[in-house]
Kinemage of the C-alpha trace (Angstrom):
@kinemage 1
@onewidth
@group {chain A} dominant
@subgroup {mainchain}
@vectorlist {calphas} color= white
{ca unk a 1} P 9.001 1.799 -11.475
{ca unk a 2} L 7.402 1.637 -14.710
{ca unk a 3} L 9.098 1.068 -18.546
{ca unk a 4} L 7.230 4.127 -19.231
{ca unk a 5} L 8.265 6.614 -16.151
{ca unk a 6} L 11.503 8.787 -16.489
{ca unk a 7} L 14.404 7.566 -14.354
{ca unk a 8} L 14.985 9.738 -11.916
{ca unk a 9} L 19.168 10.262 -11.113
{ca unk a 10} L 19.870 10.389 -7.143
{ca unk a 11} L 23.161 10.294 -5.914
{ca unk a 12} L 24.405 10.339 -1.926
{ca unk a 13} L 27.578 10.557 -0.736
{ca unk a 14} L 28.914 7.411 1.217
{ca unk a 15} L 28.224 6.935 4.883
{ca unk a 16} L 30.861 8.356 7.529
{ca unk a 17} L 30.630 8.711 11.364
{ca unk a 18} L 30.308 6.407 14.250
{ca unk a 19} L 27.815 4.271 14.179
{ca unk a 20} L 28.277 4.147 10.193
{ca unk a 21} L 25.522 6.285 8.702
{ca unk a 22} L 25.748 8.793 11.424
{ca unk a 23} L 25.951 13.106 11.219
{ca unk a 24} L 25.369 15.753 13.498
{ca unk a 25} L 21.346 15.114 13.215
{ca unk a 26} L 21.607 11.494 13.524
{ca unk a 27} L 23.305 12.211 17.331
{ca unk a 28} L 21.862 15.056 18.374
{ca unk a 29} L 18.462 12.662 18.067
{ca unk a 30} L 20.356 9.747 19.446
{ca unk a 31} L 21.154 12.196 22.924
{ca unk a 32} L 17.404 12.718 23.695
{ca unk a 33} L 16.045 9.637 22.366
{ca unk a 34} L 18.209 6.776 23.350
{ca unk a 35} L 18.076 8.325 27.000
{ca unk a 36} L 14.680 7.834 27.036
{ca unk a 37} L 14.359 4.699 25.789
{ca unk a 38} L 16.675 3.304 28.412
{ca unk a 39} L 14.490 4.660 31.071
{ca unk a 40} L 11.654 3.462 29.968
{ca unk a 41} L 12.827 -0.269 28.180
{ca unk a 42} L 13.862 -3.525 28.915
{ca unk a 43} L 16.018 -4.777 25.951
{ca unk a 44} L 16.665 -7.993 24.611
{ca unk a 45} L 18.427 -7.603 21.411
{ca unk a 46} L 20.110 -10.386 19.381
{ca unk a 47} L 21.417 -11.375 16.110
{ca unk a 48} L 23.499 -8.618 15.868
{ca unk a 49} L 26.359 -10.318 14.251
{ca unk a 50} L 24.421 -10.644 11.179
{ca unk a 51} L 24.440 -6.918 10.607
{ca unk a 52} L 27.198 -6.243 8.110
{ca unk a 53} L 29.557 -3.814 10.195
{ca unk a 54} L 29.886 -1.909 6.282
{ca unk a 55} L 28.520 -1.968 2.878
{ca unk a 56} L 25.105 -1.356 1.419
{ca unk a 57} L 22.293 -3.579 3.245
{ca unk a 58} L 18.412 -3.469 3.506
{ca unk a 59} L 17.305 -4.327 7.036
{ca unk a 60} L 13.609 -5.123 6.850
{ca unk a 61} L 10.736 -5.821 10.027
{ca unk a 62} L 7.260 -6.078 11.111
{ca unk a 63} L 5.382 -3.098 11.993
{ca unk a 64} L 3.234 -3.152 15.338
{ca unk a 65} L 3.955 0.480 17.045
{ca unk a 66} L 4.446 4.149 16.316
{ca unk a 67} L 7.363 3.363 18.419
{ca unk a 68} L 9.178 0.960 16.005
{ca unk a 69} L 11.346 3.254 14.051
{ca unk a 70} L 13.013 4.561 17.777
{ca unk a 71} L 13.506 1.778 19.084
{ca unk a 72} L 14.572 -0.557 15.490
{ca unk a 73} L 16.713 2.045 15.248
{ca unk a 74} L 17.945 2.066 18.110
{ca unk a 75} L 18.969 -1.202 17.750
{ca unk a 76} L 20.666 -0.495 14.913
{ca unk a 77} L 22.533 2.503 16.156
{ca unk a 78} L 24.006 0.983 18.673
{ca unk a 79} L 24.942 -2.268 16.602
{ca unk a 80} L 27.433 0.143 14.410
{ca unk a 81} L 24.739 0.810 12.052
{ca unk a 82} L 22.823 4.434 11.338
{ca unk a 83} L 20.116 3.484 9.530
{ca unk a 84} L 18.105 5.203 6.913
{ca unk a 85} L 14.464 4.382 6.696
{ca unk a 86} L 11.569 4.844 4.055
{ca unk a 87} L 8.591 7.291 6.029
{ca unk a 88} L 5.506 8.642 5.408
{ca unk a 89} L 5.900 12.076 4.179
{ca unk a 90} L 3.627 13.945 6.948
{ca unk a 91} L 6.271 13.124 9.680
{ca unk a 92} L 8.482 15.494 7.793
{ca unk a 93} L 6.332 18.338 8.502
{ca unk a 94} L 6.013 17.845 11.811
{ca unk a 95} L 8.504 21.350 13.515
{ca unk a 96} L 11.608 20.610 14.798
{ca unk a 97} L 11.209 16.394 14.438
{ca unk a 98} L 10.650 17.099 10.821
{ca unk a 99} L 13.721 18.904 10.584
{ca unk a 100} L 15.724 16.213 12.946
{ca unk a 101} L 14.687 13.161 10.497
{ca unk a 102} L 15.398 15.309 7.317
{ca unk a 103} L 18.576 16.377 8.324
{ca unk a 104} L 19.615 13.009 9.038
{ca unk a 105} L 18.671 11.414 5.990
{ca unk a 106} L 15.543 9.662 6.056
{ca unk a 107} L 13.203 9.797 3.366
{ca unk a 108} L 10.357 10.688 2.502
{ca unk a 109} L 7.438 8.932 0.621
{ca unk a 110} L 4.041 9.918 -0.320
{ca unk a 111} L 2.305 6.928 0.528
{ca unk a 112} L -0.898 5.739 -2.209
{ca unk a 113} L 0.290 8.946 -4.640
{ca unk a 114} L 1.760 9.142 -8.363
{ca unk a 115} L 4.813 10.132 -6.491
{ca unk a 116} L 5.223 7.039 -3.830
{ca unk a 117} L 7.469 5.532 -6.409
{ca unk a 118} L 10.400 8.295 -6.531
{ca unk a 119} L 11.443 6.441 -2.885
{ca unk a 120} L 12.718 3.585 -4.823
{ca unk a 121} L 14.794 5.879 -6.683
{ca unk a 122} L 16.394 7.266 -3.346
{ca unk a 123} L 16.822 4.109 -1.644
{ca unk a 124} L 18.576 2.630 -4.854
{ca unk a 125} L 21.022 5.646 -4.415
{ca unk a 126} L 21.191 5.323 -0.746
{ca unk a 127} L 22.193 1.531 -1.231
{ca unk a 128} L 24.731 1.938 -4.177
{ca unk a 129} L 26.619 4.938 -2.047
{ca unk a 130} L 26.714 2.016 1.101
{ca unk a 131} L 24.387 2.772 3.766
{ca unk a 132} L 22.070 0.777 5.778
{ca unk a 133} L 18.016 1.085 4.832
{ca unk a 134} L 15.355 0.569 6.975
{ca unk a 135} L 12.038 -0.814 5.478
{ca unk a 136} L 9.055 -1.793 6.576
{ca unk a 137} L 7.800 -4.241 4.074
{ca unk a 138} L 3.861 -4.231 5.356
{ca unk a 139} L 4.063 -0.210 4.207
{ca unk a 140} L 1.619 0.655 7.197
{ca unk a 141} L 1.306 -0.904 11.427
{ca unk a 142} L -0.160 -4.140 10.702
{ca unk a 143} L -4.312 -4.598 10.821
{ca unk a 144} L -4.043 -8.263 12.037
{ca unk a 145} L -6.094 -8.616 15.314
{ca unk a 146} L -3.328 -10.550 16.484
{ca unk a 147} L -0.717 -8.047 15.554
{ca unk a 148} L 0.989 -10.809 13.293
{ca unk a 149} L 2.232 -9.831 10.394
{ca unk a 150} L 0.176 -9.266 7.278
{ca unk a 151} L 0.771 -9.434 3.461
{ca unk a 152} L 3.137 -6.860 2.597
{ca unk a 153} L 3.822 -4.631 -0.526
{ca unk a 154} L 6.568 -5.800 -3.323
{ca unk a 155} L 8.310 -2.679 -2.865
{ca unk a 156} L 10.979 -4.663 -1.035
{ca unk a 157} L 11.118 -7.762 -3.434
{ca unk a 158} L 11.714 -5.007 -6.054
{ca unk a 159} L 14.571 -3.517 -4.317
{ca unk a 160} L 16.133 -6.379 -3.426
{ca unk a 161} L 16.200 -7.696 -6.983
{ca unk a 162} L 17.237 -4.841 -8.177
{ca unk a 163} L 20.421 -4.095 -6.133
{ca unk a 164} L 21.144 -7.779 -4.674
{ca unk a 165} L 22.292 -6.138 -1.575
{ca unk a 166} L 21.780 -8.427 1.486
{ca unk a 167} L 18.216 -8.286 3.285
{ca unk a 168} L 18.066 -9.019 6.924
{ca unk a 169} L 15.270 -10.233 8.433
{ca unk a 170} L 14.320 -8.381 11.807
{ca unk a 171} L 10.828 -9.705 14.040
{ca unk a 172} L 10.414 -6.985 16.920
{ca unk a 173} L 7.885 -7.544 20.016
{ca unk a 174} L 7.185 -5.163 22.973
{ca unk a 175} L 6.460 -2.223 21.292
{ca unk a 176} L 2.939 -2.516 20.997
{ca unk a 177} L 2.936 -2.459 24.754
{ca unk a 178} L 4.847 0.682 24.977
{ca unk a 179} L 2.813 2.509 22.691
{ca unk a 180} L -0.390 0.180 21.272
{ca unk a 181} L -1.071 -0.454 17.938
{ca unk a 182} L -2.138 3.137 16.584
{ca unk a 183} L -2.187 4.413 20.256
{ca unk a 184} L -0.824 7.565 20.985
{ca unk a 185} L -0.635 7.223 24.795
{ca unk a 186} L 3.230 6.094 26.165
{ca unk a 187} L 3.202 3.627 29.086
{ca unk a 188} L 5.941 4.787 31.267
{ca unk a 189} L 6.312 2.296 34.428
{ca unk a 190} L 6.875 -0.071 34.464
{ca unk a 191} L 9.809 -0.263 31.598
{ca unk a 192} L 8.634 -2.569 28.866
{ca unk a 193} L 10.293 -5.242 27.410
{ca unk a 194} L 11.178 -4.629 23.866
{ca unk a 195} L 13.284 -7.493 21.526
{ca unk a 196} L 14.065 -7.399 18.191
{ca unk a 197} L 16.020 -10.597 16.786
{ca unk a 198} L 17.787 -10.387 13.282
{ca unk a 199} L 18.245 -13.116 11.458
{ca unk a 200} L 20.472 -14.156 8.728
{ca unk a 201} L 20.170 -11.902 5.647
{ca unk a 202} L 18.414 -13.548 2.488
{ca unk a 203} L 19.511 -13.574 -1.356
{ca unk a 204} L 17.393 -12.618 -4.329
{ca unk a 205} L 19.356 -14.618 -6.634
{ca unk a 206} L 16.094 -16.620 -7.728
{ca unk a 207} L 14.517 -13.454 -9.234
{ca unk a 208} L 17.578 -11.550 -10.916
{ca unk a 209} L 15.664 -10.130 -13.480
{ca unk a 210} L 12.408 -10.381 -12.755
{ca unk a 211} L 11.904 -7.182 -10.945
{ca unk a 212} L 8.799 -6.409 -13.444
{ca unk a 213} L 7.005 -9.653 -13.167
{ca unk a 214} L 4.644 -10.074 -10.619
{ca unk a 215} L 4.613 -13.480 -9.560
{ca unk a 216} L 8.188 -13.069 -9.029
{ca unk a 217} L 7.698 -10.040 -6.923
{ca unk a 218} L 4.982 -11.534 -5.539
{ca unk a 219} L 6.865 -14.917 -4.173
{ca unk a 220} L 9.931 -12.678 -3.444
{ca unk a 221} L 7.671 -10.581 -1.095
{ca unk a 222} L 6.423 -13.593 0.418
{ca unk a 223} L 10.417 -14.782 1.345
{ca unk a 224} L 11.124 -12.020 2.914
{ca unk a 225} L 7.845 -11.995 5.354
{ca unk a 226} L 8.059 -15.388 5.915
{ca unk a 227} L 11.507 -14.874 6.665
{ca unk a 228} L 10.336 -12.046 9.353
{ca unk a 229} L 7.368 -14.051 10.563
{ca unk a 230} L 9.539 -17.209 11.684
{ca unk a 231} L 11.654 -15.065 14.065
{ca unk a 232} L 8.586 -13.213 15.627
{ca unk a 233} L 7.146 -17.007 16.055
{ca unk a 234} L 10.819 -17.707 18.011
{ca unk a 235} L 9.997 -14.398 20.177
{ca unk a 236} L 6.218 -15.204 20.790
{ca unk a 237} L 6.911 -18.636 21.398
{ca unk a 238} L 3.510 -19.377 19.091
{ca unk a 239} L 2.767 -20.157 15.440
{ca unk a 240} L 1.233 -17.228 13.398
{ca unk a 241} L -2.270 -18.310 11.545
{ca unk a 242} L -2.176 -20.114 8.441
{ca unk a 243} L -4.275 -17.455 6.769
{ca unk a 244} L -2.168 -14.075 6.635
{ca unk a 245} L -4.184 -10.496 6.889
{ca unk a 246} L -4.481 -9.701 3.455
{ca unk a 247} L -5.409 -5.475 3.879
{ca unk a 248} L -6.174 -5.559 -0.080
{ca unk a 249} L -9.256 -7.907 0.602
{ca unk a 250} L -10.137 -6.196 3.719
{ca unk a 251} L -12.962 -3.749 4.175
{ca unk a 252} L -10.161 -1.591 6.457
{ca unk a 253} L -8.475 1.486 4.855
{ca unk a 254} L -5.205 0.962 2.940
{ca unk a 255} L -3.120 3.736 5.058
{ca unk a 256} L -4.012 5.583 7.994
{ca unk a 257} L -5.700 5.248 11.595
{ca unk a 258} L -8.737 3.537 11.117
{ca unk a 259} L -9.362 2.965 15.044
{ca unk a 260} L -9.169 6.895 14.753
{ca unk a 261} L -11.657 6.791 12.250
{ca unk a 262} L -13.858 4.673 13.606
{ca unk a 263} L -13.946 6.284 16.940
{ca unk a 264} L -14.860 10.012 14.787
{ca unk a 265} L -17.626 7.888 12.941
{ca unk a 266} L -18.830 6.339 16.390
């Protein structure tokens, strides 16, 4: 957020329900969804002790599937937590799903626009009223062959300064096989495993302040996916590349299906 931009005043109410977080939207989702993850999943969750049980927290993981908001949250959900995440606007127009994440708080952002910054505003409020936000620091499913992940935006470092709420490093693995990398096709049988390991949660002390200065954001960003990236090496059992995926360098669009696009232009 700019010097120069108005602020923009957001306030939410604090999180009720069981799991924390939840309303009548957040279960009536859960009853269809967690159903069908069961059926079609193999979990392996851990690290769940170093999910706060209350208070404000950011929870923050790599992005490899459509499929990674179900079942992150459903990791979440069932660890006490009901999370609020940070998604593209579009999904919010979608009938009847739209309505579902609305109505149970997500929000929205307008990814690459003017108006992509007014989410920091929302997840400031969300985190000073106590709740739990999702965030996917990469911003879009990773473009690294290898599905590792790749350099991320300093939206996160920015947050994190700001509020000094904990972070929590999440590393998820399995859903790519459930639903490939900017597929759109489900594998049913047989049930895929899916882990997601959290770690314990990191401190911006380093950078109070420096929210505005980019080589501060820049190394804070870095923390936080090197943070993710040495639990996903734990659940590979492999050592991600030296050289990260930088998308800003790459000849690949910023946001969006490319293998889409590439398959129109073919």
């Amino acid at each position: 957020m700019s010097a120069n931009e108005p602020t923009v005043v957001i306030e939410y109410a604090p999180p009720t329900g069981k799991p924390l977080g939840s309303n009548n939207y957040f279960h009536v989702g859960a009853s269809v969804v967690i159903p069908i993850l069961r059926a079609i999943t193999k979990r392996d969750w851990r690290g769940a002790e170093n999910l706060p049980k209350s208070g404000p927290v950011i929870v923050v993981s790599n992005h490899i599937s459509y499929a990674d908001p179900l079942i992150f949250a459903h990791f979440l959900y069932k660890n006490g937590r009901a999370p609020r995440f940070l998604g593209k606007a579009s999904v919010f127009k979608v009938p009847v799903i739209g309505k579902i994440i609305a109505g149970s708080g997500q929000i929205p952002v307008e990814r690459e626009t003017e108006n992509a910054s007014h989410a920091l505003s929302h997840a400031i409020a969300f985190l000073k009223a106590g709740h739990c936000l999702g965030v996917y620091p990469e911003g879009t499913l990773t473009r690294d062959p290898h599905t590792w992940p790749m350099r991320a935006k300093t939206g996160i470092a920015r947050l994190a300064i700001i509020t000094q709420v904990p972070v929590v490093p999440c590393a998820q693995w399995g859903a790519q096989e459930l639903l490939p990398t900017y597929g759109k096709k489900i594998r049913l049988f047989p049930r895929t495993k899916v882990q997601v390991w959290a770690g314990k949660p990191l401190t911006f002390e380093k950078w109070i302040g420096k929210e505005n200065d980019p080589e501060a954001l820049e190394e804070a960003t870095q923390y936080v996916m090197r943070a993710i990236t040495d639990i996903l090496e734990d659940i590979r059992g492999e050592k991600a590349p030296a050289e990260i995926f930088d998308p800003h360098t790459s000849s690949l669009p910023r946001i969006g299906n490319f293998k889409r696009n590439n398959r129109k232009r073919g």
